[in-house]
C-alpha positions as CSV (number, residue, x, y, z in Angstrom):
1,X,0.0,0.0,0.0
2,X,1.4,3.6,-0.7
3,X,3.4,5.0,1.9
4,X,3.6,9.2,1.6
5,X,7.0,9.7,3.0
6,X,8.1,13.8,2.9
7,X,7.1,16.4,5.1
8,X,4.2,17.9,4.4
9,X,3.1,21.7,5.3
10,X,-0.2,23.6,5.8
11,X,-1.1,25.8,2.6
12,X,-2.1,28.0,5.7
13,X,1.7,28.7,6.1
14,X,2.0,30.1,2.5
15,X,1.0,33.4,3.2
16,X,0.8,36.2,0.2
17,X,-0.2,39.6,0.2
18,X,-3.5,38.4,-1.5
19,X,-4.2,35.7,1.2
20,X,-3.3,37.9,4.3
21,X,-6.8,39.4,5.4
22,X,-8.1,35.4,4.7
23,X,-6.2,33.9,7.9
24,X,-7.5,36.7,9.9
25,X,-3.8,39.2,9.4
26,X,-4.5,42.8,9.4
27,X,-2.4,45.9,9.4
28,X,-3.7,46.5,13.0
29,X,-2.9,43.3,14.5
30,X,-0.1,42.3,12.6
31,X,2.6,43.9,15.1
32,X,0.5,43.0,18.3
33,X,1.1,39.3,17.4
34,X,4.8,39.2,15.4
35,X,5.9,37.7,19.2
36,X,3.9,34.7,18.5
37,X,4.1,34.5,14.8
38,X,5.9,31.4,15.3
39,X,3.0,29.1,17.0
40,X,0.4,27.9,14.5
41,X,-3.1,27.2,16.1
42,X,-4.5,26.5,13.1
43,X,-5.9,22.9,11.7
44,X,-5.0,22.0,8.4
45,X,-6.0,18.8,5.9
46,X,-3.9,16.3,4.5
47,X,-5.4,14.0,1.9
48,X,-3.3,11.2,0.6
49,X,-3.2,9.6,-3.0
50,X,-6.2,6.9,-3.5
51,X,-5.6,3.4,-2.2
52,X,-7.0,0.9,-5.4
53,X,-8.7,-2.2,-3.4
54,X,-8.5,-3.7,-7.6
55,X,-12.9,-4.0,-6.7
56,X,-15.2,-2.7,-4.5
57,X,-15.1,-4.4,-1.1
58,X,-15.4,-4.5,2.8
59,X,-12.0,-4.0,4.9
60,X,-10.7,-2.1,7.7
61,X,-7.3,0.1,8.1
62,X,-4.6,0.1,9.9
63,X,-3.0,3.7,9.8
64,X,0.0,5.4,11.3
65,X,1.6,9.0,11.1
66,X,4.6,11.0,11.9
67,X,3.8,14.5,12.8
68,X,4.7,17.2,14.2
69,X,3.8,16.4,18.4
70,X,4.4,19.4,19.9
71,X,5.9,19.6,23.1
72,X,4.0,19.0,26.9
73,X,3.0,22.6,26.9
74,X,1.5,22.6,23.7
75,X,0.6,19.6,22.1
76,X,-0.5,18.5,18.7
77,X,-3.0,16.1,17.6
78,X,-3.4,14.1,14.2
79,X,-7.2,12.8,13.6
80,X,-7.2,10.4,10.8
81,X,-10.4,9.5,8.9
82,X,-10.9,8.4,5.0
83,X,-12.6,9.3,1.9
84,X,-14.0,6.3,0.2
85,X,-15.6,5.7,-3.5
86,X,-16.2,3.1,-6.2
87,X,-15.3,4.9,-8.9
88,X,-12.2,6.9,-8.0
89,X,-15.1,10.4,-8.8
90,X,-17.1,10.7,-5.9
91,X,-15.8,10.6,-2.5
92,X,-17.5,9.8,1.3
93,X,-15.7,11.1,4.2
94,X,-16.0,8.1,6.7
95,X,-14.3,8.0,10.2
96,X,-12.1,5.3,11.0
97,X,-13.7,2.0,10.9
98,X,-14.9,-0.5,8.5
99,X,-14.6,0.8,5.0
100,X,-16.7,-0.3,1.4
101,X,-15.4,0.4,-1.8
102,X,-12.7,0.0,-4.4
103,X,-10.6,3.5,-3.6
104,X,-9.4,4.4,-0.2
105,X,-8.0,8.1,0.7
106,X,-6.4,8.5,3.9
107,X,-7.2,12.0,5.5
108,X,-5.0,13.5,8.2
109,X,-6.8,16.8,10.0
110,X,-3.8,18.0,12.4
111,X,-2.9,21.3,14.3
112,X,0.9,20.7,14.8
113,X,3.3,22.6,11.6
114,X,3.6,19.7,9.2
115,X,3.3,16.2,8.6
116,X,6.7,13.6,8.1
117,X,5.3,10.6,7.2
118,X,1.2,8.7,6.7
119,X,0.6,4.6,6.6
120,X,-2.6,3.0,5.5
121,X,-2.9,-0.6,5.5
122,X,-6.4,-2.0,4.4
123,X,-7.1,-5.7,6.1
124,X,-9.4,-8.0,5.0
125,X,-8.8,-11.0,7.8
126,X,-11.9,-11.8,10.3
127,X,-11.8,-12.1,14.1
128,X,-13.8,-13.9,16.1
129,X,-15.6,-13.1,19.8
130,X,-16.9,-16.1,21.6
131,X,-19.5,-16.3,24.2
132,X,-19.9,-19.2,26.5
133,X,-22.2,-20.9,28.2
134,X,-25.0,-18.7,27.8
135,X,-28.4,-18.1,29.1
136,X,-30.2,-16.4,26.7
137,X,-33.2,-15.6,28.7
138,X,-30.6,-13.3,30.6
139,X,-30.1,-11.3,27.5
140,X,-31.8,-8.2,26.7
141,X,-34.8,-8.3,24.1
142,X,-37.2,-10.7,24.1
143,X,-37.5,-14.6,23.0
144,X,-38.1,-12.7,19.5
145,X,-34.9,-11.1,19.2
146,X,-31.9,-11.0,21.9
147,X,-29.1,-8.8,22.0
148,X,-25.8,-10.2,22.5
149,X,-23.4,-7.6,23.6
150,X,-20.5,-8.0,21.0
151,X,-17.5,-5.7,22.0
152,X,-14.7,-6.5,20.0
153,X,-16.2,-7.1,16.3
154,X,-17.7,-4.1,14.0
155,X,-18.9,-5.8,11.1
156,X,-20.3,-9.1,11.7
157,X,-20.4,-11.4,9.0
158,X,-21.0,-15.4,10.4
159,X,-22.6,-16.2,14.1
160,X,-22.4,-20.0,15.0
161,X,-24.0,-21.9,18.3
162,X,-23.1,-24.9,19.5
163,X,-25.7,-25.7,22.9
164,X,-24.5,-28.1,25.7
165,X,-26.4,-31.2,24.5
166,X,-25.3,-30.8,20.9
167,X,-26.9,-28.9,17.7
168,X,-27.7,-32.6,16.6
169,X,-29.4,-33.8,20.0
170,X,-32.7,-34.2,21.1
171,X,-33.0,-30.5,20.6
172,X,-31.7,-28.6,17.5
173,X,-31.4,-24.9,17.0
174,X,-30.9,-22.7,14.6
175,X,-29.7,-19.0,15.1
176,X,-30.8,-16.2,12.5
177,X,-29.1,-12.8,13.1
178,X,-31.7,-10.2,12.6
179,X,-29.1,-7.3,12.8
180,X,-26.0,-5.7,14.1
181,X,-24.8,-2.5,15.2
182,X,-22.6,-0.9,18.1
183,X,-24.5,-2.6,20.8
184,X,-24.2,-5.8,19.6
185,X,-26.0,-8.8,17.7
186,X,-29.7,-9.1,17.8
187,X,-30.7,-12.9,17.0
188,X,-33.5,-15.1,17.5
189,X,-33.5,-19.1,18.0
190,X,-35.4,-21.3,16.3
191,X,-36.4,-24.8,17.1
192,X,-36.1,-27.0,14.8
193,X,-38.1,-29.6,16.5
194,X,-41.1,-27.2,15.7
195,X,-39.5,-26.8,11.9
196,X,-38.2,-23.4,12.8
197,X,-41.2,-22.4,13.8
198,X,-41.1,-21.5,17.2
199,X,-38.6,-18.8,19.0
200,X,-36.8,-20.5,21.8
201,X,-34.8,-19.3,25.2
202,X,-32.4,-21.7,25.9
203,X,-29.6,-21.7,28.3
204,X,-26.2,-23.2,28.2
205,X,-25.6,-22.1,24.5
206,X,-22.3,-21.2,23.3
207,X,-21.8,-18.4,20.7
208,X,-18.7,-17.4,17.7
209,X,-19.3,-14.4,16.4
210,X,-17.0,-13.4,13.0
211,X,-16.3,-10.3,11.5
212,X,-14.4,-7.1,11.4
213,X,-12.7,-5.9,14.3
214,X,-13.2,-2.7,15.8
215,X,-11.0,0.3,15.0
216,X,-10.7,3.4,16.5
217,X,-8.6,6.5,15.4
218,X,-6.1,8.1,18.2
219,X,-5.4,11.8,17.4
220,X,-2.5,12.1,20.2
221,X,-0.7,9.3,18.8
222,X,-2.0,9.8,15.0
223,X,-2.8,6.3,14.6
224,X,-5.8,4.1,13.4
225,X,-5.7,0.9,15.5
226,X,-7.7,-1.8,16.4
227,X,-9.7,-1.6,19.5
């Protein structure tokens, strides 16, 4: 995957006699402020080149940057998020998380005076989360649909069950996903003895849930890193 590797600066620094009264510079406080000309409290953009996934498809990055930090008295932060399209025309800003499509921008929004270096990785490997031994009565929802409270996976793509007495035993279940979010899983069971017809508690049940892990973007440490 591309890796932009010079240092980059603000256009904000680039000041000309035409751009001067458009970053707030005036004849009157021009003097007042020369002391501090130096410290730029500005945030400035970044966008890298366009990532091409070959097709259009589901993935997650991994992103790291070198930036200017700062110092204890006055930081810097680097917030990375991404542009994403199917046709390399039209662009959606997307924070950092799982990502769908074919090109993949990385965006860096920082406040320090330039960037060194940005990293995107895209991943396409699945984690699993596994839940044992579990009452679903306990869950919240109802015998129509129950939550379970997945932490550690975004985008879930396969839930299995395996209960105590076997999926093949005297009683068979089924587990349909009716959705997935934030919160978790929302799932029903079905009996099988009824044909799938019935919704069913059952307790003792274990759970693998597969999918994308959860990223999360850290602006002190200007990195994009899974949760």
């Amino acid at each position: 995957m591309p890796i932009h590797d010079r240092r980059y600066y603000p256009d904000e620094l680039e000041l000309t006699w035409a751009n001067l009264a458009s970053h707030g510079l005036t004849w009157a406080n021009g003097t007042a402020n020369w002391s501090t000309w130096t410290t730029n409290s500005q945030t400035w953009t970044f966008t890298s080149n366009a990532i091409d996934l070959g097709v259009s498809r589901a993935g997650y990055p991994i992103s790291s940057a070198e930036f200017d930090r700062g110092s204890s008295l006055d930081p810097r932060t680097c917030t990375i998020s991404y542009l994403v399209s199917t046709d390399n025309v039209t662009y959606t800003a997307q924070p950092a998380g799982v990502l769908v499509g074919r090109y993949i921008k990385t965006r860096a929004n920082i406040t320090g005076s330039y960037l060194e270096r940005i990293e995107t990785v895209m991943n396409f490997d699945t984690q699993s989360e596994t839940f044992t031994n579990v009452n679903t009565a306990s869950l919240s929802g109802t015998v129509n649909g129950r939550l379970l409270p997945v932490t550690q996976i975004n985008l879930v793509t396969h839930v299995s069950s395996q209960s105590s007495i076997g999926v093949y035993g005297p009683n068979a279940y089924d587990v349909d996903v009716l959705s997935s979010n934030s919160s978790g899983v929302l799932l029903v069971i079905k009996d099988l003895d009824t044909w799938g017809k019935a919704n069913v508690d059952v307790a003792g049940i274990d759970f693998t849930v597969q999918g994308f892990p959860r990223v999360t973007a850290n602006a002190t440490l200007g990195i994009v890193s899974i949760t």
